[in-house]
Each structure stands twice: as C-alpha cells, then as structure tokens.
C-alpha positions in Angstrom: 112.6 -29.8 -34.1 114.3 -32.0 -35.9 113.7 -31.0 -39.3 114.9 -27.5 -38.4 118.0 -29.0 -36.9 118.8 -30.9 -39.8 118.1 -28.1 -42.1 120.5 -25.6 -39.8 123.3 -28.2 -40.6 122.7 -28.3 -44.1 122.7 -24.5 -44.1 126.1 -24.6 -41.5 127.6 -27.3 -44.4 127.0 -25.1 -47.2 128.5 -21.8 -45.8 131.6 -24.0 -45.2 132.1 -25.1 -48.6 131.4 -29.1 -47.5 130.7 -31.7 -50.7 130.0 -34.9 -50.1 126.9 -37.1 -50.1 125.6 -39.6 -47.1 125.5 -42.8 -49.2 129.5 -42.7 -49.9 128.9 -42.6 -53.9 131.2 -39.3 -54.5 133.7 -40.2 -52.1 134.3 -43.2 -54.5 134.6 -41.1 -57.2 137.2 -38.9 -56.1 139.2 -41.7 -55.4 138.9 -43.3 -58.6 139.9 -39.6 -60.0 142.3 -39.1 -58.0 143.7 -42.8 -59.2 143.4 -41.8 -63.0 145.5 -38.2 -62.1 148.0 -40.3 -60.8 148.5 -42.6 -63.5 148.1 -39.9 -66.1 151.3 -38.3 -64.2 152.9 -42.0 -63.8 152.8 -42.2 -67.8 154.2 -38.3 -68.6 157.0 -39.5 -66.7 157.9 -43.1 -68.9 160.4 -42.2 -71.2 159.4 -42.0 -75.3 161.7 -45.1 -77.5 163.8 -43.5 -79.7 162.8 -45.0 -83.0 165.9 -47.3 -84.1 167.3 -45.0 -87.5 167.1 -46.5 -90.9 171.2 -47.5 -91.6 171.9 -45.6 -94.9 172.8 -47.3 -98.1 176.6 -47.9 -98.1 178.8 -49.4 -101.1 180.1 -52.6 -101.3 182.7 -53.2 -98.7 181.4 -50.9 -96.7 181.4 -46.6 -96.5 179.8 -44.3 -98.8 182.6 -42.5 -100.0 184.4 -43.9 -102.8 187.9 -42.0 -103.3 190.1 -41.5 -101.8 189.6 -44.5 -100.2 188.4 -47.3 -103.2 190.9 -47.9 -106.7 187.8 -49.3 -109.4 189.3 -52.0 -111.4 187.5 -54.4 -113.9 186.3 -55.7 -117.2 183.6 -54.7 -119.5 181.5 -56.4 -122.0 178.4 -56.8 -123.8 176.7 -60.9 -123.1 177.6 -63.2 -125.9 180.0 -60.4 -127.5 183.0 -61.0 -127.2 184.7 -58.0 -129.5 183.3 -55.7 -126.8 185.3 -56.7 -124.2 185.8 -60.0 -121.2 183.4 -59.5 -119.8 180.9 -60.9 -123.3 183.3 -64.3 -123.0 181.5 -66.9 -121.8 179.2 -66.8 -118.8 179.5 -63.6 -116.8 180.1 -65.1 -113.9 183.0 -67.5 -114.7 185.3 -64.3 -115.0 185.1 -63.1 -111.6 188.4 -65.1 -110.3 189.9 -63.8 -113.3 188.9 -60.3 -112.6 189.8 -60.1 -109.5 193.4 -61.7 -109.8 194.0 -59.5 -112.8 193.0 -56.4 -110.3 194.6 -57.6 -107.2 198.1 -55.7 -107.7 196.6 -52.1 -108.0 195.6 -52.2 -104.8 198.4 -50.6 -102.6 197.3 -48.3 -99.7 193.8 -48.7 -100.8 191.1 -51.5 -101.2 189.7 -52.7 -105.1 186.6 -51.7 -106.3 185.2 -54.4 -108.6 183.8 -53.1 -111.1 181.3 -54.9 -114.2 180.5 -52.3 -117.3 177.8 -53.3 -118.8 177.5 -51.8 -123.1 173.6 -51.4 -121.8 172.8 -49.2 -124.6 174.6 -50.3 -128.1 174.9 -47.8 -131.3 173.8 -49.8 -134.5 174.6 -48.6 -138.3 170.8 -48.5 -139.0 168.2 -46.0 -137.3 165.9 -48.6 -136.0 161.9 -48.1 -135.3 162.3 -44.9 -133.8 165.4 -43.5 -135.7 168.2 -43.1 -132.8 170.3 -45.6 -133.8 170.9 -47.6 -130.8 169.5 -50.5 -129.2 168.4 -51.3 -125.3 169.9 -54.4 -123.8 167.0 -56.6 -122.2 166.3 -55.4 -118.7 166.5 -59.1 -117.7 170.0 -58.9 -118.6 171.1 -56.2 -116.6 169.2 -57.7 -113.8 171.4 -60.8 -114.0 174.3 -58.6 -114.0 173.3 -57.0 -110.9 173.1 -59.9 -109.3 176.4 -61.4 -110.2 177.7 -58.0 -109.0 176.4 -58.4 -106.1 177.2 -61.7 -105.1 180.8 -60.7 -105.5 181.0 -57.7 -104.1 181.6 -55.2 -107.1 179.4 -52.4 -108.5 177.6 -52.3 -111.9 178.2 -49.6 -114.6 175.8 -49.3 -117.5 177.7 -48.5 -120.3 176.2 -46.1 -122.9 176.4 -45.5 -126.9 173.8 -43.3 -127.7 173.7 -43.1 -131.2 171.4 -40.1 -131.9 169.2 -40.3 -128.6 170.8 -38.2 -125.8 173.1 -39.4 -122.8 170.6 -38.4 -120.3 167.6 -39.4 -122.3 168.7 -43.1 -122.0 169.9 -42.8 -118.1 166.3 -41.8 -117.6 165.4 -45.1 -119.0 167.2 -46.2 -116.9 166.5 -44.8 -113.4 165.0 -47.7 -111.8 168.8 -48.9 -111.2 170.3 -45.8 -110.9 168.3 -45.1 -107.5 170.4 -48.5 -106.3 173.7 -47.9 -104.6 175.7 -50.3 -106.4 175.1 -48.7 -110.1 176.9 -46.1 -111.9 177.2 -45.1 -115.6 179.4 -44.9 -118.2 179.4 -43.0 -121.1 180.9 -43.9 -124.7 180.9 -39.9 -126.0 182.2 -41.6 -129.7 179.1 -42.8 -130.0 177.7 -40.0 -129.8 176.1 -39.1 -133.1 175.3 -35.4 -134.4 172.1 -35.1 -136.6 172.8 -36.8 -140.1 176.0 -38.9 -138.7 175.9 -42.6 -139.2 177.4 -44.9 -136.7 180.7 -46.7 -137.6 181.4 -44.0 -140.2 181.5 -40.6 -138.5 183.2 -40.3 -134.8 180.7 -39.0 -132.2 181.8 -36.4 -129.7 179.8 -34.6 -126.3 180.3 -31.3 -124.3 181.1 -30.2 -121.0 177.5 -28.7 -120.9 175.9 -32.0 -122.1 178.4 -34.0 -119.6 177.3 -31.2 -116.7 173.6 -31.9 -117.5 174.2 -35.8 -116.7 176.2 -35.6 -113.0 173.7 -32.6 -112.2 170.6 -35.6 -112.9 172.7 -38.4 -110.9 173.2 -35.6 -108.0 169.6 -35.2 -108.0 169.3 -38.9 -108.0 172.2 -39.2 -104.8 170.5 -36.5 -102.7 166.6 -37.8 -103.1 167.6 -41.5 -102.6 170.0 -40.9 -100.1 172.8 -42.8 -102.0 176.4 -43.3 -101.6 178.5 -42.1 -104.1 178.0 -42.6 -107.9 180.7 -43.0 -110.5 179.8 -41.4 -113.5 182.6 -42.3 -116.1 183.2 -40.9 -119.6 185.5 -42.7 -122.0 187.8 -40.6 -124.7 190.0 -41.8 -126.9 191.4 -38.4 -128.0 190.5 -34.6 -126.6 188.8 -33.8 -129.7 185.8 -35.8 -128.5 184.6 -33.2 -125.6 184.2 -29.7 -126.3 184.2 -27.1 -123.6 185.3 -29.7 -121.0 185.3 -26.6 -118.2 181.6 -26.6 -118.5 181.2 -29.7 -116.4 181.1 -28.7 -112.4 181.7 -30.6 -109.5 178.3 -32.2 -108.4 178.5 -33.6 -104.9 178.1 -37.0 -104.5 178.5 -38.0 -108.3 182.3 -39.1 -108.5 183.5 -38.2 -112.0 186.3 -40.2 -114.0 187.8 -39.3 -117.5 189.1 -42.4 -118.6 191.4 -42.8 -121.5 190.8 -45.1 -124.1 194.0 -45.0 -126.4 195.2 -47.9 -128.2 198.5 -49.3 -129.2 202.2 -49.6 -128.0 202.4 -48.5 -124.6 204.4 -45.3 -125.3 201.9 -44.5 -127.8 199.5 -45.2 -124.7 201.2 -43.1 -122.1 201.7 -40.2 -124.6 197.4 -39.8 -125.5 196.9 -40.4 -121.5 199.2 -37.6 -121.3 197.6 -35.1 -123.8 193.9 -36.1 -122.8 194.5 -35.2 -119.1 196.4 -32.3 -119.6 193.4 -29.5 -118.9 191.3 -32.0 -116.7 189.2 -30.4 -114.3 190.2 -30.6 -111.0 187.1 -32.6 -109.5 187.7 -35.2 -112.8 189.6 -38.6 -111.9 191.7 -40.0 -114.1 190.9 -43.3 -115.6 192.9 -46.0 -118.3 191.9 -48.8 -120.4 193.9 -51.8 -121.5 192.5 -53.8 -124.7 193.9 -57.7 -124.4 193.6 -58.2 -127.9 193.8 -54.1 -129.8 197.4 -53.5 -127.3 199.0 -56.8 -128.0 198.0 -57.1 -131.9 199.5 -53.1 -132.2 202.7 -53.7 -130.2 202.8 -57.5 -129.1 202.6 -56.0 -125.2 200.3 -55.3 -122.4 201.2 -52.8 -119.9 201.9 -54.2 -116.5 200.1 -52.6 -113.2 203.3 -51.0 -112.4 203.5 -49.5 -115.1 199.9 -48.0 -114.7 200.6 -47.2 -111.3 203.4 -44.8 -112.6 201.2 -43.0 -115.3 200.9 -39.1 -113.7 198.0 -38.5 -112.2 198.0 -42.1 -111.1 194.6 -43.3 -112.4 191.6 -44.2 -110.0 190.1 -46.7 -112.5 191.8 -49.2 -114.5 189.7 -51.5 -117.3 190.2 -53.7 -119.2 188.2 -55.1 -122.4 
C-alpha cells in the first residue's frame, strides 16, 4: 500500500512540474547558481577604467605649434670648425649663455626658440668613395648635439650640403632623428651640385618640385609619429638658386622658412632680403642670417635686432654664424 502511495505522489509531483531531490544536493546547487548569476550581474554593473591617454610629443617649452607663437633664433656650426659658424668655437656647450643673450631682444610679444644648426652633411671638392661629394658627420656627434639641445631647451637642425647626393636621400639617412620632436632640417640649396659640377667652383641650386618632395617626406614623418611641428629651412643667398619656387605646397605640420643668406653692408643686406622674398609663397616664413665676421669685414657693422625686427615681412628666424 505503501509503494502505491508513494508511486501516486511521484506521479502527482511530476504532473506538477516539481524538481528537487530528498537528500538536499540540488537545492544546493541552485543556490550556488543563483550566487554566480548574481555576481555575474554585480560585475556588468562595475564601471570599465578609462585607459590614462598617451600625452603627445610637444616642443620645447611646451605646445606643438610653432608660429605664430615661437621666433627661432640661434647659431650654427660645424664641431671644431670654426669658419662654419659659432657654433664650431670651442665646446658646444660653452655658447649657450652667449646664444641666448644674443637672442634675447627678438623676443617681443612672442617666446625664443633656441635653435642649434648642425652642417650634418658637408660638400667636399673631391667625390669621395661613392662619388657624391659630401661627407656624413659621425652620428655620435649629432647625438651630443642633441643632448646639449636638450638640456637647454632649444631644438636641433641638421644642416645639409649635398654635393651630388639628393636632399631627401640624405634626410632618409637620417630619419632615426627626424621621428624626434626636437629635430628639424636645413637645407644649403648652393650646395647643391648638378651632374659634372664640382664643389667650391660651380654654385649649386634646387627647385620648388625637389623642395616640395622634402616637406611632403617630413609630413609623412609628422603625421605617422605624431609629432609637433617641424621646421624645414632652406638657405638662399640670391633667387637664382631655386627654380620654380611655386612648386613647393603647403604640407601640414612641416613649418617652412626661406631664409636669406646675403652678405655685406647692411643696406646691401636689406636690399637681397628684399628681392629674395619678393614672390615667396604664402605658407614660406621668412628667415635672415648675420655672419659676425663676413658683415663686419664687408662694412665694419652688424645689424642690430631692431633693425631686423623692421625688415618687411619681419623674419620668424634670425641666425647667426
């Protein structure tokens, strides 16, 4: 009788959808899955941390925009050369007070950019081992550079005479310290040699299209590194130098700056400044080079900051060698 009664309930718990067993061992289950649901829901709810961004690389002195805000003033030089400019005088670093009070009244409304040009590549009047003319400065050196840059605050321009390699041939040689964001270039277009030109008897010269070709691979350069702003100057000392000067477009992030090289009196000066900037293009600065010894031995004077200031357009880069 009892077997039948116990098989009626069975029957009775089954039509009513019970679960469950008599020694309590799924009833513990459920409760630890019940436990696990709930701290699976606990956890959705905990907020994700927002990964901390990476700061982007900013100039020295802070920002990543160079102009309007930035005037770059300094010296340039070759080490243990001094006919190429201060910066070859001595130990490099012993002319940073000197730089910096011989920059200090072109300030005005805006803060000084040091700046250190580097002659990283050098034009020589014989071909060398693999015929271009032109020598590499030891990459120790412009590591030491750097570092003296960067201890006071100033970026680094490597300087370039390329004989008869190619502009952007030797910045490619040098791309381990363009992807840095304290490193620019300068180019020295007179050194710039033609097929069958020698160094220190024929004057080089450069194009808009070869000068376009350079700020489009420093672009490149600014957008895949995420850089600040890059100077790319290139040095004339009379038009004739650059052909086709509207082929070189505006390349953002690559800051551009036609400096003037001219040497003499300072009327003679003003008046090459005057005819190499005429025709500029309108996303080219305008830059101006004293010479300490060429200036004073032509005319027995150096012209004062003030008298840079008032050169129009007022230059953004002033240098001395």
């Amino acid at each position: 009788m009892f077997k039948n009664l116990a098989a009626m309930l069975a029957g009775v718990c089954v039509l009513a959808g019970c679960s469950g067993a008599p020694d309590g061992n799924e009833s513990a289950a459920d409760t630890a899955a019940t436990a696990t649901a709930g701290a699976s829901t606990s956890a959705s709810l905990t907020p994700t941390p927002t990964p901390t961004p990476t700061p982007l690389p900013e100039l020295p002195g802070g920002g990543r925009q160079l102009l309007p805000a930035y005037r770059l003033c300094g010296f340039v030089g070759h080490p243990g050369a001094p006919g190429q400019g201060r910066l070859g005088i001595g130990a490099v670093e012993d002319r940073m007070p000197e730089l910096f009070e011989q920059c200090a009244p072109y300030a005005g409304d805006r803060q000084i950019m040091p700046v250190m040009e580097l002659i990283t590549t050098t034009v020589q009047p014989f071909p060398g081992e693999d015929g271009m003319w032109r020598s590499r400065v030891d990459p120790a050196i412009i590591d030491y550079w750097l570092s003296v840059a960067r201890a006071n605050g100033a970026i680094l321009l490597l300087d370039i005479q390329p004989g008869q390699s190619s502009f952007l041939d030797e910045l490619v040689a040098l791309e381990r310290y363009l992807i840095e964001p304290d490193v620019g270039v300068a180019l020295d277009p007179e050194w710039a040699m033609s097929p069958g030109q020698v160094p220190m008897q024929s004057f080089g010269s450069t194009t808009g299209e070869e000068l376009n070709e350079v700020a489009g691979y420093l672009a490149g350069l600014v957008a895949e590194h995420q850089l600040p702003e890059k100077v790319m100057v290139y040095h004339i000392l009379h038009p004739e130098i650059i052909s086709n000067e509207a082929a070189l477009q505006h390349h953002w992030g690559v800051v551009q700056i036609k400096s003037v090289d001219g040497i003499g009196a300072p009327a003679d000066k003003i008046a090459t400044y005057e005819r190499v900037s005429a025709g500029v293009p309108a996303h080219v600065s305008m830059g101006f080079k004293l010479f300490y010894e060429e200036d004073v031995q032509a005319s027995g004077y150096l012209m004062t900051p003030a008298e840079v200031l008032a050169l129009a357009p007022v230059p953004d880069y002033i240098m001395y060698e």
